[in-house]
N, C-alpha and C positions, 0 to 999 in steps of 0.2 A: 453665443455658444449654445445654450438654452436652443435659439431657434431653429439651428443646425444638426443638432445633435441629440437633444433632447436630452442633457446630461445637464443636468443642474449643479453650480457651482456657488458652494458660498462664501460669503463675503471673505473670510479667512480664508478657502482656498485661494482665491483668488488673490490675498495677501502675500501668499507664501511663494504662488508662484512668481509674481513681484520680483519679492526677496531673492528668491533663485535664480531666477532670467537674468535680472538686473546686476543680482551682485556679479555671477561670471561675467557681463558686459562691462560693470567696474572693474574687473581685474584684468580686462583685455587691453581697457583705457590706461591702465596704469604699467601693462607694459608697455604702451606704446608711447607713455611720457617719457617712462625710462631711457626708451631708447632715441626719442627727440633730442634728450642733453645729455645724454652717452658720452662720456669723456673714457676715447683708449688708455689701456695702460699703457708703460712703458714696453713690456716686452710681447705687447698685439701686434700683429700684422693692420698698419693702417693701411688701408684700401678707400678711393672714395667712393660715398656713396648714391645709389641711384636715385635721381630726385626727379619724382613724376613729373611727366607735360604738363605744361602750366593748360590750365580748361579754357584761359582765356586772355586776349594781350593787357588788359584789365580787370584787377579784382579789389574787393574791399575790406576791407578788416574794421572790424566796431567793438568794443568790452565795454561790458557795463559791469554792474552788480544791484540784486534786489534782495530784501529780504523774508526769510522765511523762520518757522517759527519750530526751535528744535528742543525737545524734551531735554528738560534738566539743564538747558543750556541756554535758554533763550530765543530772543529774534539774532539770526548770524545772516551774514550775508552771502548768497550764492551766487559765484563769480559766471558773465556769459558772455561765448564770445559768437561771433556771428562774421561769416565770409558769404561772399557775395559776389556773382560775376558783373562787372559792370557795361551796360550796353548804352552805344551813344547813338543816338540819331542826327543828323545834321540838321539845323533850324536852315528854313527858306530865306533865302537872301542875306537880312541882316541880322535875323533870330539867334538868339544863344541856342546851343547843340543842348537836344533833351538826352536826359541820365535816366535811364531805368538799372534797379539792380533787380538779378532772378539769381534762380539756383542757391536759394542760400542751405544753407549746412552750419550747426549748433555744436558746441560744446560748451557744458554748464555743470556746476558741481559749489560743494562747499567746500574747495577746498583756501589756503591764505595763496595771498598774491605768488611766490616760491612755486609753486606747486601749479598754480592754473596757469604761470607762466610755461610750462612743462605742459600739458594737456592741451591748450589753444593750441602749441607751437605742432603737437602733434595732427591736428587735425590742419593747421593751415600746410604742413609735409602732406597732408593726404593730398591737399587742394591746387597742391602744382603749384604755392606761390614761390617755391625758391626760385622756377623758369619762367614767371608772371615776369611782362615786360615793364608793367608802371604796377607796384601796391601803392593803393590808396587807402588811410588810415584815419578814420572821422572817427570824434569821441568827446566826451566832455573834457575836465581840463584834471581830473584826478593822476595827480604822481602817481601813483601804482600801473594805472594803463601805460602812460607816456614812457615809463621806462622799461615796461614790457614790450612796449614798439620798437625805441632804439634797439633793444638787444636780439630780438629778432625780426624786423623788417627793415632794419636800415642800410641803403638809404631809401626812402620811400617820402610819399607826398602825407605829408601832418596837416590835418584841418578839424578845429576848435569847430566841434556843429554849432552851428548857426544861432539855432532854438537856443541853448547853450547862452551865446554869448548876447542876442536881442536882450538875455531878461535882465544881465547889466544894466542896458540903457535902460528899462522899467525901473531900474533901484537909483538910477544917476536921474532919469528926468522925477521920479515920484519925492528924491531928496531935495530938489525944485521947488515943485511947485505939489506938494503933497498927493499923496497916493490917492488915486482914483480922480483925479480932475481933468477938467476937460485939456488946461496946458498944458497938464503930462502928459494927456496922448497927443499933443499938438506936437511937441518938443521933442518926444520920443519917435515922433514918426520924423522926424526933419535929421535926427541923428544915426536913427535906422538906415535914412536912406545914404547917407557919409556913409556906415560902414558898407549896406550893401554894395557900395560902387569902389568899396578897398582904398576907402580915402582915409585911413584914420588918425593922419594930421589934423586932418579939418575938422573930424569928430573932437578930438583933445582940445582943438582952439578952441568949439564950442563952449565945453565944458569951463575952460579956463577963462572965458569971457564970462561967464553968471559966476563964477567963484576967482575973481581975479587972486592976483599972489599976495599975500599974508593975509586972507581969508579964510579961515580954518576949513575945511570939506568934513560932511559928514560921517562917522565914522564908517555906514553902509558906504557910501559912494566913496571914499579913498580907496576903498576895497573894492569895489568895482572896476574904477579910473585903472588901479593897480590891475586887475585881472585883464585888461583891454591891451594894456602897456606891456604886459611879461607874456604873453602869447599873443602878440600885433602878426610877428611873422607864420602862425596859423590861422590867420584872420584874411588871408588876400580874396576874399571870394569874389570878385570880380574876376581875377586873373583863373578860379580855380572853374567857375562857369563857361568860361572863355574855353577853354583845356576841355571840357566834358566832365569834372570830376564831381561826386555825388559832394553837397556839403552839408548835408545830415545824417543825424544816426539814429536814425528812424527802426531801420530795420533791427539793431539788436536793444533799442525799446521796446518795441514790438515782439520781440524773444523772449523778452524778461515777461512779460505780461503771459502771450502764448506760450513758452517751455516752460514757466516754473507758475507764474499766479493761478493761470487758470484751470491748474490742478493741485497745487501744493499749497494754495493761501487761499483758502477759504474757510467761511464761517466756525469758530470753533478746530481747526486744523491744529495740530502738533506732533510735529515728524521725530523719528529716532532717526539718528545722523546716517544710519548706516539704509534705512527706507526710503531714506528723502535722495542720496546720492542714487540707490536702486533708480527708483522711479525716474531720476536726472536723464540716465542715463541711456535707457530707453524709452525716453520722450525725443532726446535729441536725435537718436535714431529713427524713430518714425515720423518728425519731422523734416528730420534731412533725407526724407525719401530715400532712406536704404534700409527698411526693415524687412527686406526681403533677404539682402545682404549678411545681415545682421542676424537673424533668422539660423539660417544656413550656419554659419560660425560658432553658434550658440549649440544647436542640439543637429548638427551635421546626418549621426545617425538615423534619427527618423522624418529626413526631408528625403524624399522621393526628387 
């Protein structure tokens, strides 16, 4: 601005206008949740409504949550969610089909699961996935995501990332033969490779052969064994590589980091709830390459 204009701005200006941009950009988000789980009254005229072209026959959906550090409140967690279009290439000959995701687009906030189930659901209405012909849903294995899938993308494809469920097998081979050794990476790569090929019979017979039955299992790896066992059927990645479909959730890892750490969690940081949703909110905008959009909406009057 400085360089442009030669109008020097300081730090609190530039605070306030934060505050001001941002907060209208939160009250645009919040009607647009409102209106994502809009239940008609009785005596409304229901009509249905217009549900944008899907952007693409494939797209992705990822929620995470990280946290940030809010005055008088503590560390809370801010919920994010990330869509993505998914583009497959076909592998030569016998090659698995390559997965790239682009176009992604954010929505991120502190608000509770209720609420950022309302805001995701808003912004995947932006994204055309109600006419998306496959949603594809990668995520770790938290109930608050998983239930926020069922109720708005089902039915669609569920797949436990990857990263996710490998570091099982690190807690079931390091309750082995102890953490850091050479047979736990020997064992854990031999069970890696069961699951990666969606065998996970053969991975549990592993398991069941070094800890036969009335063998107590460590209390880590029951826990483990269990988390392998109660999401086996988002576990097919062989069948989901086969298909084209991403099996990581890299990209709204990578949100969390780029939309909220690498501006909101740093050294000495402590947001007021209402600065930190500000700033959310117009990070996710210029992120999701529409702050030009965004722009426009916000102070209409003085865009030429």
């Amino acid at each position: 601005m400085e360089a442009l204009t030669q109008v020097v701005f300081s730090k609190s200006s530039l605070a306030n206008l934060v505050s001001e941009y941002g907060g209208s950009l939160v009250g645009q988000q919040a009607v647009e949740a409102a209106q994502a789980g809009a239940v008609p009254s009785r005596e409304a005229t229901i009509c249905p409504r217009t549900e944008p072209e899907a952007e693409a026959e494939r797209m992705a959906v990822s929620l995470d949550g990280v946290m940030v550090h809010v005055r008088e409140e503590g560390w809370k967690e801010a919920k994010v969610a990330t869509f993505s279009r998914v583009e497959v290439t076909a592998g030569e000959g016998t090659a698995e089909p390559e997965v790239h995701l682009s176009h992604h687009s954010y929505r991120a906030g502190l608000w509770e699961a209720g609420q950022f189930a309302l805001q995701q659901g808003a912004e995947g209405y932006r994204r055309g996935l109600g006419k998306t012909r496959v949603v594809i849903a990668v995520s770790d294995a938290a109930a608050w995501i998983w239930s926020i899938i069922a109720t708005w993308y089902a039915p669609c494809v569920q797949i436990i990332d990857w990263w996710h469920a490998l570091q099982r097998l690190w807690t079931i081979a390091g309750g082995a033969y102890g953490e850091g050794s050479e047979a736990t990476r020997v064992w854990c790569k031999a069970l890696q490779e069961h699951l990666w090929a969606g065998d996970l019979r053969a991975l549990l017979q592993a398991v069941r052969q070094h800890w036969p039955r009335g063998k107590a299992l460590p209390d880590d790896v029951r826990q483990a064994v269990g988390y392998l066992y109660r999401y086996r059927q988002r576990m097919r990645y062989r069948e989901y590589r086969a298909q084209g479909y991403p099996i990581g959730s890299g990209s709204v890892e990578s949100a969390c980091k780029v939309v909220v750490q690498e501006r909101l969690v740093q050294a000495g940081m402590r947001w007021s709830r209402e600065g930190a949703q500000a700033m959310l909110a117009l990070r996710c905008a210029l992120l999701s390459e529409r702050w030009e959009a965004t722009w426009r909406g916000l102070c209409p009057a003085q865009v030429t």
